[in-house]
C-alpha positions, -999 to +999 in steps of 0.1 A: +000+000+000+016+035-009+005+057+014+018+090-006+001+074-037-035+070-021-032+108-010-058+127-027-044+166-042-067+193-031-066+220-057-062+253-050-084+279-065-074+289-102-057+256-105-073+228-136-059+199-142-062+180-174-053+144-187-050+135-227-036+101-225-003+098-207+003+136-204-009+159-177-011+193-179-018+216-155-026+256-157-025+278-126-022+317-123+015+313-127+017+297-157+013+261-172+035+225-170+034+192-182+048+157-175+040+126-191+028+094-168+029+057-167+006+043-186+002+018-147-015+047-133-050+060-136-058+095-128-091+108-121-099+143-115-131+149-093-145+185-084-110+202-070-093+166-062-072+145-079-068+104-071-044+087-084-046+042-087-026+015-099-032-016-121-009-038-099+007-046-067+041-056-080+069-033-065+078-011-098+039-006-100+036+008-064+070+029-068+054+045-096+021+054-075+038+072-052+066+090-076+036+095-098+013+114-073+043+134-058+052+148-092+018+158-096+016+173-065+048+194-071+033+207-102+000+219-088+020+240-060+045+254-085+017+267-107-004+279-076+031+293-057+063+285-072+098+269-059+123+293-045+159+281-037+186+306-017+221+297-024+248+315+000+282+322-011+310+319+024+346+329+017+373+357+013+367+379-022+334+353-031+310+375-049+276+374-070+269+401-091+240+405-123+237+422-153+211+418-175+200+383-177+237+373-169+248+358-135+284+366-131+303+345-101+337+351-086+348+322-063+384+324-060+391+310-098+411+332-121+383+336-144+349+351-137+319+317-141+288+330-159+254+316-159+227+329-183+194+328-171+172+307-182+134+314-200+112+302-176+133+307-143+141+337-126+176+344-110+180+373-087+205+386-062+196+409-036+235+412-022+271+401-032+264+370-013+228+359-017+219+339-050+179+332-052+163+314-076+125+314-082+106+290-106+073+273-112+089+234-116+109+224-087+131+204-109+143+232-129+148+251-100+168+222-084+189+216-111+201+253-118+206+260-079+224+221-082+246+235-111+253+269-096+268+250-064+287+226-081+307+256-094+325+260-057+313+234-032+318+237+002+349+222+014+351+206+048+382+228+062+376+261+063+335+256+048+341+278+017+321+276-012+288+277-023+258+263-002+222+263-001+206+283+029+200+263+061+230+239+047+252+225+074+284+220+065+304+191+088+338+209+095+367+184+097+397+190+124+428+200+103+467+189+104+480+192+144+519+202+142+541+183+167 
């Protein structure tokens, strides 16, 4: 039994959500996404809820259910609110600045990284050190505040780098001289 999967989605007001075979779309006040589905899983949309049920009861089947209803659930609230992520930037001379739809980083390389930004996701930065992105999928929005980090990590010594907000970085003890 999947207990995410047999969660009924309450829809907000101004959300619709609509099936044409495998692909559901739905259309908020902040815009519109789609995702195809398995074909395992039956959707039914009643009044302002949606159920989701599967065919079978074999393990893939019920992973699906689950995945399946979550995704679905992600989309109705990124239509509705939106996905924010804040990325913090902790070190000596580390820096955010944008220009245009540019994102221009300096994190102790001898080059400047540069990120444009992309169509349907907004990046803005209200100081040298605060990165936010905002977006209606939370998978976009993941992956670019993913990316973004990935330029500068934080390292476990001194805990420089680039890190999401609310990230706890485990510090490790360094050398001990004799």
């Amino acid at each position: 039994m999947s207990r995410i999967g047999n969660k009924a989605i309450t829809l907000p007001t101004g959300v619709e959500v609509s099936q044409e075979g495998t692909i559901v779309t739905v259309k908020g006040p902040k815009g519109t996404l789609s995702r195809e589905i398995s074909s395992q899983i039956a959707m039914s949309v009643t009044d302002n809820t949606v159920a989701f049920s599967r065919e079978s009861d074999d393990n893939k089947t019920k992973a699906l259910h689950g995945t399946t209803r979550a995704n679905v659930a992600n989309m109705v609230e990124g239509v509705s609110t939106g996905f924010t992520k804040t990325l913090k930037l902790v070190g000596v001379g580390y820096r955010a600045a944008k220009s245009g739809s540019k994102l221009t980083l300096a994190v102790g390389y001898s080059h400047p990284v540069n990120f444009e930004e992309r169509e349907d996701l907004t990046v803005d930065v209200p100081d040298a050190l605060t990165i936010k992105i905002a977006g209606i999928s939370k998978q976009r929005v993941g992956d670019l505040a993913a990316e973004i980090r990935a330029v500068r990590s934080p390292e476990p010594y001194k805990g420089k780098g680039i890190r999401y907000e609310g990230e706890i970085v485990r510090r490790k003890e360094g050398k001990t001289g004799k």
